[in-house]
N, C-alpha and C positions, 0 to 999 in steps of 0.2 A: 610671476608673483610668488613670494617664498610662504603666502598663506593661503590659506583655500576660498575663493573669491565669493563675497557674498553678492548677493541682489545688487545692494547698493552699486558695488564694484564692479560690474557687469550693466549694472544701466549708465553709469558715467563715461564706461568706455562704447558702449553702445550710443551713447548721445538721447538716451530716452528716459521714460523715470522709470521710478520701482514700479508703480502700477504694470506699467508694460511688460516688462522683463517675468513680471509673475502669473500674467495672463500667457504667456508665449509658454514658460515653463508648463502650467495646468494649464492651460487648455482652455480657458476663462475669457470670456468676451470677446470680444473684436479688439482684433490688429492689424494695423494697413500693412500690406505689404512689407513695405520699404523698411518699418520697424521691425518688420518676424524675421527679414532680412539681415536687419541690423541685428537684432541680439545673436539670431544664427551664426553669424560671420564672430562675432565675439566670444561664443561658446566651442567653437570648433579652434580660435587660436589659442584661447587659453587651457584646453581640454578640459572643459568643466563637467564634473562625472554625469551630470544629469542631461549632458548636448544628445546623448541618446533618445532621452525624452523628445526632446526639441526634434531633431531628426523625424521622430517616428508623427511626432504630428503635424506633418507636410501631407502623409498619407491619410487620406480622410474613409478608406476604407475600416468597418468594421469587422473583424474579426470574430468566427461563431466557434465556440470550443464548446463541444458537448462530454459529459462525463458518465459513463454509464456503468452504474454500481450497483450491487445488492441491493436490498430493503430493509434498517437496520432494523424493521417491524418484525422483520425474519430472524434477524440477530444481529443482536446488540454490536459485535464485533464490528462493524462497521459505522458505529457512528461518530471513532475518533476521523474515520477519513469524510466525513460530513467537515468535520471543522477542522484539518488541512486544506479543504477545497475555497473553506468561506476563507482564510486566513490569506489565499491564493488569491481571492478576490478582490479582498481588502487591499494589498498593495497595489494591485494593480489597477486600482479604479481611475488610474490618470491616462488610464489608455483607449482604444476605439475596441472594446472587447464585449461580448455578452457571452458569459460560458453559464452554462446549465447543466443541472444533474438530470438523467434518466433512468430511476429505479426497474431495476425487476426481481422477482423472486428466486432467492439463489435455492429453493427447490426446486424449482421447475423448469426443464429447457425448454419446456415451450413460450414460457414467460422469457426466457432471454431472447430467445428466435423472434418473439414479436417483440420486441423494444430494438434490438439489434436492426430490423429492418423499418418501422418507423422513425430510429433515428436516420438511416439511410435516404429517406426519402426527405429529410432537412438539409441534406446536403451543408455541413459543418464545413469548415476549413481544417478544423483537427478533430480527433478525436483520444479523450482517459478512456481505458476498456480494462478492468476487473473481468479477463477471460477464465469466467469457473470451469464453465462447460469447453472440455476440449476440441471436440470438434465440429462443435456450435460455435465457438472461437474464430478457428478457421476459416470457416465456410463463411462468418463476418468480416472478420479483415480483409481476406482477399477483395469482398465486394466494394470493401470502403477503398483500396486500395486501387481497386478500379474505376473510380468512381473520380479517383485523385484529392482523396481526402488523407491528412498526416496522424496517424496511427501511434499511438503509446499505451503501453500497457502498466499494468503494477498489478502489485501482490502474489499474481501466478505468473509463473515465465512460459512462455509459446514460443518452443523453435519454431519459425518461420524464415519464409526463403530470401524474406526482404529486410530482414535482420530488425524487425520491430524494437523500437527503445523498450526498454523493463527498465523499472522502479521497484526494487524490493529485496530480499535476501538470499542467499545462496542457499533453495532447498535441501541439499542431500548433503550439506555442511551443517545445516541446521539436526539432521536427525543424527548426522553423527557427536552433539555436541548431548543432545538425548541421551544417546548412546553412554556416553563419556559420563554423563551426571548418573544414570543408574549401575554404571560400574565400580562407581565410588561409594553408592549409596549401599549397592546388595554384591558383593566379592563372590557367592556364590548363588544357585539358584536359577529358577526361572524367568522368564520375561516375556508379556506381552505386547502387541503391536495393536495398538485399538484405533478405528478406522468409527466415528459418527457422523451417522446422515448425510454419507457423502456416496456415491456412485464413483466406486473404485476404479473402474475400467475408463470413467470419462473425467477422472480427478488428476491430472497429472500432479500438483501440489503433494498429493498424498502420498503416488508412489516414489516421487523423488524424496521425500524425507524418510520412509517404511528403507527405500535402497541405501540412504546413507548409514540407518539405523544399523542393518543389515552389515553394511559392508563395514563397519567400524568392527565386531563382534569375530567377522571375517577374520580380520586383519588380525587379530588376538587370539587365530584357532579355533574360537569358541564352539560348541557343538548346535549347529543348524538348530538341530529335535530341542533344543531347549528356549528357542523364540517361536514362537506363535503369534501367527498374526488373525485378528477377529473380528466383521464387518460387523455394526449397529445400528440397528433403523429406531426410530420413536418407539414404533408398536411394539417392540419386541426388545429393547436395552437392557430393562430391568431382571427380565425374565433368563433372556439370552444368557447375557454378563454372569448371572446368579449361577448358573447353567458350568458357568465355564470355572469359573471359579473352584464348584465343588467338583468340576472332574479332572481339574489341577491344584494339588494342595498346596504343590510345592512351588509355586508360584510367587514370587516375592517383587515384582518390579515391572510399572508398566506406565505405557508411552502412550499417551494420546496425541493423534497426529492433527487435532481439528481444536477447535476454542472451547470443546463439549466437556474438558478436564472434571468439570464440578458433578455430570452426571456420572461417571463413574467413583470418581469422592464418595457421594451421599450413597450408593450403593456397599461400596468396601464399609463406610461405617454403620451400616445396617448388619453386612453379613460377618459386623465383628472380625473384621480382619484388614488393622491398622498396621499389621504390619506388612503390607504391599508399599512397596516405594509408589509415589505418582508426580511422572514427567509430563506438561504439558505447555498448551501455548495461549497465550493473550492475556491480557488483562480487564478482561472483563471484571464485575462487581463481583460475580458467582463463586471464580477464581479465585479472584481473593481473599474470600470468606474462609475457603477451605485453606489456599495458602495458611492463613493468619493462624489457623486451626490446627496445624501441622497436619492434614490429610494429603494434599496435596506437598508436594518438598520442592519442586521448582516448577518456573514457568518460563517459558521462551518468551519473550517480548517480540512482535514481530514489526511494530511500529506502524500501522496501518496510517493514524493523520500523516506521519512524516512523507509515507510512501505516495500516498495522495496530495500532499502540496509540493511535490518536489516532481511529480506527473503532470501536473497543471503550469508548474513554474517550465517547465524543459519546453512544453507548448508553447505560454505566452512568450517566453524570451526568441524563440523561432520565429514568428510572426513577428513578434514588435522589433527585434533587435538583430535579425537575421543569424540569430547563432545557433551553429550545429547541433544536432540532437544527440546525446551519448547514447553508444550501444545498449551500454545497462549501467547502471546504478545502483550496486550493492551497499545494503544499509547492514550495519554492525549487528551480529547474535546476543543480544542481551539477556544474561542471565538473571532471573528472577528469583529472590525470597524473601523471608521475613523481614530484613534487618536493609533490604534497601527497596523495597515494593512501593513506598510511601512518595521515593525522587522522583517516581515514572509515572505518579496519578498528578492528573492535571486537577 
């Protein structure tokens, strides 16, 4: 056929009606045999794009995808991948699937360690895993791994031995794009490396962006003793940061490697000193406040919904369609500011 064959067109060559042909497609009522037969055989000669569908529902198996993510109760950063996952959902409702999210507190590894083994003991067919904790990470995958459950990651990448899919961005390309934006901003000067609320030694996310930072500055000679890098906990930001500040004057440019950009914002303009460049990442509401404000002057986009529906989609298409899962799937560095902030808010 030199057009793309509707309903109609596929029940006449099937010998059945449209009714039929539309229940075979979704999944909808009762069909004898001889009919799922019929439209089958109809869908496969004429390669009709949707005979996948049809294919897939011979198998009356259900499919359990669990998604185990922060609690965007913790931070907000996380609730564009709340709706990539529903978005995920939505297409796929024509399939034998039930995927569910399982929150834990991206403070606490012990909150991941117990959601990490209560999901274990559901026994998923796949598993989305948001690995913050490094080697709380591991010590999960392997087990789901053993367990013969299928494994994808997003937002942080885990080398591992069995080459787990990632969803997400090239971190230490990201800090050199940091890099790259406060070299244009401040030609001369100091620069910091700010690290919030994260547990540096189990953040791998952090240090791969802190190394690209790094090695970009490298690559241009730059003098080491003029980057600093400074850990920030709640208790102590304001105080710390304030600290650091007055015993670097000459400080003029600094990198937040975490979605915390706005808490160091509202500090620099307390301590009257707007003129510090500030690079940072997400798009949070907070973020943009100060973007809009010129406190902040770029932000990394890291695309959390896309990374999360495109983790859920690599799954469902496995299961339902028997296709290969990619090693990784790097999502583009999106540069953020005033004058195009407005195309990336949903």
């Amino acid at each position: 056929m030199d057009k793309k064959p509707t309903i109609k067109d596929i029940a006449l060559l099937a010998g059945v009606s449209k009714g039929t042909v539309d229940r075979v497609l979704h999944n909808r009522g009762k069909v004898s045999q001889k009919a799922f037969e019929s439209v089958n055989s109809v869908l496969n000669e004429i390669d009709y794009e949707p005979n996948l569908i049809a294919r897939n529902l011979k198998n009356n198996k259900i499919y359990y995808i669990i998604v185990v993510l922060p609690d965007p109760a913790f931070d907000p950063y996380w609730v564009p991948s709340i709706n990539g996952i529903q978005e995920a959902i939505k297409e796929s409702k024509a399939f034998n699937l039930s995927i569910k999210i399982h929150y834990f507190n991206p403070d606490s590894t012990e909150s991941f360690i117990n959601v990490t083994e209560s999901v274990l003991t559901l026994a998923p067919d796949g598993i989305l895993l948001a690995p913050l904790f490094y080697k709380e990470a591991v010590t999960a995958m392997q087990k789901f791994l053993d367990q013969g459950i299928c494994v994808s990651t997003f937002n942080n990448q885990i080398l591992f031995q069995d080459n787990i899919n990632f969803v997400g961005q090239d971190l230490q390309q990201s800090g050199r794009v940091a890099a790259k934006l406060l070299d244009v901003l401040q030609s001369k000067g100091e620069f910091a490396i700010v690290h919030v609320n994260e547990k540096y030694e189990n953040s791998v996310f952090m240090q791969e962006k802190e190394k690209g930072f790094k090695n970009y500055f490298s690559e241009k000679e730059f003098n080491d003793s003029l980057i600093s890098t400074i850990q920030l906990q709640d208790s102590n930001i304001e105080m710390k940061f304030n600290a650091f500040i007055n015993q670097n004057p000459k400080l003029n440019g600094v990198f937040v490697t975490t979605s915390k950009a706005y808490q160091i914002a509202n500090i620099i303009i307390d301590a009257n000193r707007l003129d510090i460049s500030i690079v940072g990442y997400d798009l949070i509401s907070e973020n943009i406040n100060y973007l809009n404000q010129g406190v902040i002057n770029f932000l990394i986009h890291q695309n959390p919904k896309r990374q999360a529906y495109l983790g859920v989609m690599h799954l469902i298409e496995h299961f339902v369609f028997g296709k290969k899962i990619p090693a990784i799937s790097l999502l583009p560095i999106d540069i953020i500011n005033t004058e195009n902030a407005r195309f990336y808010l949903d």
